[in-house]
C-alpha positions in Angstrom: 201.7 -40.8 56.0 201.5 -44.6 54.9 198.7 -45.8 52.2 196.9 -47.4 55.5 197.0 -43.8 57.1 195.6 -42.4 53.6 192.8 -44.9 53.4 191.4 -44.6 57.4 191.5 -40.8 56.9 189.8 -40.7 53.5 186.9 -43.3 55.0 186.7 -41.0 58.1 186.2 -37.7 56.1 184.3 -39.5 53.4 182.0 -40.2 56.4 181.4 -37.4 57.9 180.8 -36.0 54.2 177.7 -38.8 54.0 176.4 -37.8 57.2 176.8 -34.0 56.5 175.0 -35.0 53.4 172.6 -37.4 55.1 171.2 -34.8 57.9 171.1 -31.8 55.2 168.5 -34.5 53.2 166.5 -35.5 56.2 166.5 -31.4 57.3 164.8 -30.5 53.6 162.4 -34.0 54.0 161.2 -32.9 56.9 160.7 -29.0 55.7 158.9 -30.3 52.3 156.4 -31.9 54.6 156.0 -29.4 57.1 155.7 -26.6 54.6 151.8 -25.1 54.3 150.7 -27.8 57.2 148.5 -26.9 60.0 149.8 -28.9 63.3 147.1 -29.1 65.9 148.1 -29.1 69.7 145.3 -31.0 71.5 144.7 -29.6 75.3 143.2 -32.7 78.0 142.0 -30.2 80.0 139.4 -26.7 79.3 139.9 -23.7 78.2 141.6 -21.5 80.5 144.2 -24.1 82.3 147.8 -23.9 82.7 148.1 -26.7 80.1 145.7 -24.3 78.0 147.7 -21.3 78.1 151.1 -23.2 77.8 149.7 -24.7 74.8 148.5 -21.3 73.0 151.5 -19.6 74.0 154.1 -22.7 72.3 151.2 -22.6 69.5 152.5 -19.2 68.4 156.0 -19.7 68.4 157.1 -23.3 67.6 156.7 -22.5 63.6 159.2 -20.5 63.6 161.8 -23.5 64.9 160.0 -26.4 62.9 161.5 -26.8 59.3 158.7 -25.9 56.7 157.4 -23.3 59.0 153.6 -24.5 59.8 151.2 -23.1 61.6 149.3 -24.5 64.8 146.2 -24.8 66.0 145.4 -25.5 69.7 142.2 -27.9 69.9 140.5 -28.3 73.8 139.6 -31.8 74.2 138.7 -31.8 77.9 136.9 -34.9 79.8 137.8 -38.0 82.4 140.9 -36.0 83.4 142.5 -35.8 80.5 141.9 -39.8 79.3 139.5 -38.9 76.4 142.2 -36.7 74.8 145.3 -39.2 75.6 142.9 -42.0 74.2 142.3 -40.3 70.9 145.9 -39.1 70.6 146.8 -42.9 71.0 144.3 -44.8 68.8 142.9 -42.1 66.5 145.3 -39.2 65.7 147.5 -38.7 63.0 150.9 -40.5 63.2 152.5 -38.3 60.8 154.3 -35.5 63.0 150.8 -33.0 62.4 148.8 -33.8 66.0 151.0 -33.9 69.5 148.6 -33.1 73.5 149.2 -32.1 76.7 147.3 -33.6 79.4 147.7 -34.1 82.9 150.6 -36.1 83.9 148.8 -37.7 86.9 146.9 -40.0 84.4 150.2 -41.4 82.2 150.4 -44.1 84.7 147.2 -45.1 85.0 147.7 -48.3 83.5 150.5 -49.4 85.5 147.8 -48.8 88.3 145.2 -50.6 87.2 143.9 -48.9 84.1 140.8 -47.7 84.9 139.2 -47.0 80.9 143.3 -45.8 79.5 143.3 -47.5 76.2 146.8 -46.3 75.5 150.4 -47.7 76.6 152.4 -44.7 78.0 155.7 -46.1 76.7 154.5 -46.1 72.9 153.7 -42.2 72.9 156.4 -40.3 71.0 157.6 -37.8 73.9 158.0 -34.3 72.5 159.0 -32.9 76.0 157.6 -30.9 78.7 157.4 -27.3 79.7 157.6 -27.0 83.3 158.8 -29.2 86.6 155.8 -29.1 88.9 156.5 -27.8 92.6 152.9 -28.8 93.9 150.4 -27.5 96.9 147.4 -28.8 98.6 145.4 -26.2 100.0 142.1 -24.8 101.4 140.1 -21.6 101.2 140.5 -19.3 103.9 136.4 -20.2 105.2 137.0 -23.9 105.2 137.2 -25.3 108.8 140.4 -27.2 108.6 143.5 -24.6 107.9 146.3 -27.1 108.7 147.4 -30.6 107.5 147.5 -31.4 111.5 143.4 -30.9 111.3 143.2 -32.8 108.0 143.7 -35.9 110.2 140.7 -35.0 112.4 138.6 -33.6 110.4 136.9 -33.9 107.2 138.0 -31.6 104.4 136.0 -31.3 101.0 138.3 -31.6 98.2 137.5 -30.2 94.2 139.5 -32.5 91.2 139.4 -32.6 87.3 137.9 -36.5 87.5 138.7 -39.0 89.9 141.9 -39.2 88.3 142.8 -35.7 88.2 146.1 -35.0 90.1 144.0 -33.1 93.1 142.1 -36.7 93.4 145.1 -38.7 93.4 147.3 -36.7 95.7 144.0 -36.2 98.1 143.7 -39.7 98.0 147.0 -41.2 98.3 147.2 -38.8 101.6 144.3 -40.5 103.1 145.4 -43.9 102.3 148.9 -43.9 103.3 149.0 -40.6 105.8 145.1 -41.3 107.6 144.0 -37.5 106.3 140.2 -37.4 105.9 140.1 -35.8 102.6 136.6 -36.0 100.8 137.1 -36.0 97.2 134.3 -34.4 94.7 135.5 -35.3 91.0 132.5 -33.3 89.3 134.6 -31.0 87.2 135.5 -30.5 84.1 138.5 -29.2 85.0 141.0 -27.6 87.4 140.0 -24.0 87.0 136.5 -25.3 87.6 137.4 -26.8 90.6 139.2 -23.7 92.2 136.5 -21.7 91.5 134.1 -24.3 93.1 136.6 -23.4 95.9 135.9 -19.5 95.8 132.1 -20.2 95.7 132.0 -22.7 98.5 131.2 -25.5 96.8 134.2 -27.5 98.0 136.4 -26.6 100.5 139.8 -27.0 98.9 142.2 -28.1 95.8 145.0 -30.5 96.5 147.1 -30.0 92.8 147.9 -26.0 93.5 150.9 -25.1 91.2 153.5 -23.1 93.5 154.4 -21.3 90.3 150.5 -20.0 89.7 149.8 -18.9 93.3 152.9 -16.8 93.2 152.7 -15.7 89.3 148.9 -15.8 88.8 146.8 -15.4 92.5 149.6 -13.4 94.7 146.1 -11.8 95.8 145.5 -14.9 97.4 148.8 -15.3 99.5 149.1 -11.8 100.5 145.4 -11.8 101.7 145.8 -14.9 102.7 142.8 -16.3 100.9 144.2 -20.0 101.0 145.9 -22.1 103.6 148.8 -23.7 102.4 148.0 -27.6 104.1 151.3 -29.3 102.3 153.4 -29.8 98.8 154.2 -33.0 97.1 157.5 -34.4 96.2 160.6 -35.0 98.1 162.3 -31.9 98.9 160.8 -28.8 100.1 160.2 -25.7 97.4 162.8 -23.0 98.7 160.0 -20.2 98.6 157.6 -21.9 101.3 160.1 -24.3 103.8 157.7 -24.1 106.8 155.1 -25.4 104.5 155.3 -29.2 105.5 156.0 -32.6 103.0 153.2 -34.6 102.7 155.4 -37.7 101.9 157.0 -36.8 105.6 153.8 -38.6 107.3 153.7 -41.6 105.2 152.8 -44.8 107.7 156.2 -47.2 106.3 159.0 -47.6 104.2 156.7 -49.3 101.8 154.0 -46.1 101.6 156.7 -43.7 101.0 157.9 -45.8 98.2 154.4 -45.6 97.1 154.4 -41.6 97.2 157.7 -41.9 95.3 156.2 -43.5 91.8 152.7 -41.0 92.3 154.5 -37.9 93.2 157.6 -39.1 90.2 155.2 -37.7 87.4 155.5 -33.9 88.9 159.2 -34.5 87.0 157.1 -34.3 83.6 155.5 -30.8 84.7 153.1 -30.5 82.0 153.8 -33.0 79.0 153.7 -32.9 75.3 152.9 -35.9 73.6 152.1 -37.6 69.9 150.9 -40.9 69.1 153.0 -43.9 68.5 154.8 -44.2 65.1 155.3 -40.7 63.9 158.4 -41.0 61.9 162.1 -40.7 63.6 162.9 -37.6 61.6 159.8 -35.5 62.1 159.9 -36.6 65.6 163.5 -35.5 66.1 162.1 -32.0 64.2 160.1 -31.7 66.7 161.7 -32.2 69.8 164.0 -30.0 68.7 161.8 -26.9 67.6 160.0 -27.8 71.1 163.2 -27.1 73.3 164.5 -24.1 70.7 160.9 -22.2 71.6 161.3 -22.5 74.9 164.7 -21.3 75.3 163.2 -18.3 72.5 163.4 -15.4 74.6 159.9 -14.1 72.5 158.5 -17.2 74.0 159.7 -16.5 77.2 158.6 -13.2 77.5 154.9 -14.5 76.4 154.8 -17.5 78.7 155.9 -14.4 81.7 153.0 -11.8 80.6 150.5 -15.4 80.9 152.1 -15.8 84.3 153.6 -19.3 84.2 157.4 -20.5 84.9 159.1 -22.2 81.9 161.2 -25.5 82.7 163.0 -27.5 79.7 162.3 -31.7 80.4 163.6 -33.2 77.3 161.0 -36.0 75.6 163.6 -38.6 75.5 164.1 -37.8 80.0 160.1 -38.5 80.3 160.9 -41.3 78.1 163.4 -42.8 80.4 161.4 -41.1 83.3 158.4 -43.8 82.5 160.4 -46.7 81.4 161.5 -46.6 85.3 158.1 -46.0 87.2 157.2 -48.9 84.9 159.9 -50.9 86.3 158.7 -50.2 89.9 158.6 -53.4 91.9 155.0 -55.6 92.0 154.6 -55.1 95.8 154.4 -51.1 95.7 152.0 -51.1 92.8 149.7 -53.1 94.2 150.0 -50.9 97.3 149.4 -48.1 95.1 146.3 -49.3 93.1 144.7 -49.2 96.4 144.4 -45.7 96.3 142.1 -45.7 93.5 139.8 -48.1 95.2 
């Protein structure tokens, strides 16, 4: 080996020896700080929801795969679907790495539609990651008059949501305005479990943001007494479990409205998002995404999140990242269209 040889290979392991050295440095910053802290994991929505229970269940295991080994608290924040948690997480909370929320994911693009009292920019939030891929169903309780998307364009059909801009009010309303359903939207609740059971009591007639992975986890009782009509699911492609069940996006009016169906229905990708403010620093944030996606491929965490009856789905931080950057991206023209929703 020549001198020049000598010299590129004693730079190259003399590198790799500073940035052995370098990570091993960051690892112990980030576990001085972490050590005796309390971490609080904010929930947008009440007590009770599948954010809430995905939230208490990661609250028990993530300090075991966060250097320093904290402990976590889970804080309920509920109000405005989810914007009075996501605007305290943006302009209030600690930036250090101790505060991240999960809200609904309906409401992270908000702004690009108009805003609508978000005081936040979606693309600042440090994305932790999410814990699920949405498969979503509108449906209505077995007394309600209309039992069939076909009848939803004849007939009115009382709908429940978490705000106005809860995702049962935006998918309700984005089917009237680019499908001609006749969904009647009641945004009185404080959240989604309030508005299902305002579903059981009567008081509305149905719920348009039905996790496939509750009914058949959580409320089998309700498919195999066939308690709830199953009117359509969101996205693009049909859940294997319910094919006959048909796609909302399937009766969009033009090109242009199913385009418009693509950047609403784009946030089901995010499932149910964790979040922290802007600025928490790179190394805690990179702690945290990582203990994030190590507890939920922890079979203990697993096996809790199973007995609480959800379905676990790994969506890395930096994918919802990229995720938003594009729906932010989406051209003028099928914005506008969709802002007319909220009218």
């Amino acid at each position: 080996m020549n001198s020049r040889s000598l010299f590129r290979a004693f730079l190259s392991s003399g590198l790799i020896l500073y940035q052995a050295l370098f990570q091993c440095s960051a690892q112990e910053s980030v576990a001085d700080f972490y050590k005796g802290k309390q971490i609080t994991i904010a929930v947008g929505t009440p007590s009770g929801s599948s954010n809430s229970l995905t939230a208490q269940a990661l609250a028990r295991h993530m300090g075991r795969h966060l250097p320093g080994n904290p402990t976590f608290i889970v804080q309920h924040m509920p109000g405005a679907g989810g914007l009075i948690s996501a605007n305290h997480t943006y302009n209030n909370a600690p930036r250090d790495g101790t505060y991240f929320v999960i809200t609904n994911r309906t409401l992270l693009i908000d702004p690009l539609l108009g805003g609508h009292g978000a005081q936040f920019d979606a693309l600042n939030f440090t994305w932790i990651g999410s814990a699920s891929v949405e498969h979503t169903t509108c449906v209505s309780w077995h007394t309600a008059p209309v039992k069939t998307l076909q009848q939803a364009f004849t007939q009115e059909l009382v709908i429940g949501s978490y705000g106005m801009l809860g995702p049962s009010a935006v998918i309700a309303k984005a089917a009237n305005k680019l499908t001609g359903t006749k969904f009647k939207v009641i945004g009185a609740y404080q959240g989604g479990p309030e508005a299902i059971l305002a579903m059981q009591r009567g008081e509305v007639e149905g719920f348009c943001s039905m996790a496939w992975s509750e009914l058949k986890l959580r409320r089998t009782d309700w498919l195999t007494q066939k308690r709830i009509n199953l009117l359509f699911q969101t996205g693009f492609e049909h859940h294997p479990d319910i094919p006959h069940v048909p796609m909302i996006v399937d009766y969009a009016k033009t090109a242009e409205d199913r385009s418009v169906f693509g950047l609403l229905f784009a946030s089901q990708d995010m499932g149910r998002p964790f979040y922290a403010p802007p600025g928490v620093p790179a190394d805690r944030a990179r702690a945290l995404r990582a203990a994030f996606e190590h507890t939920l491929k922890d079979p203990q965490f697993v096996a809790d999140a199973e007995k609480s009856g959800f379905e676990i789905q790994y969506f890395a931080g930096e994918s919802i990242q990229k995720l938003l950057e594009r729906l932010y991206a989406t051209p003028k023209k099928i914005i506008e269209r969709a802002m007319t929703i909220a009218d």
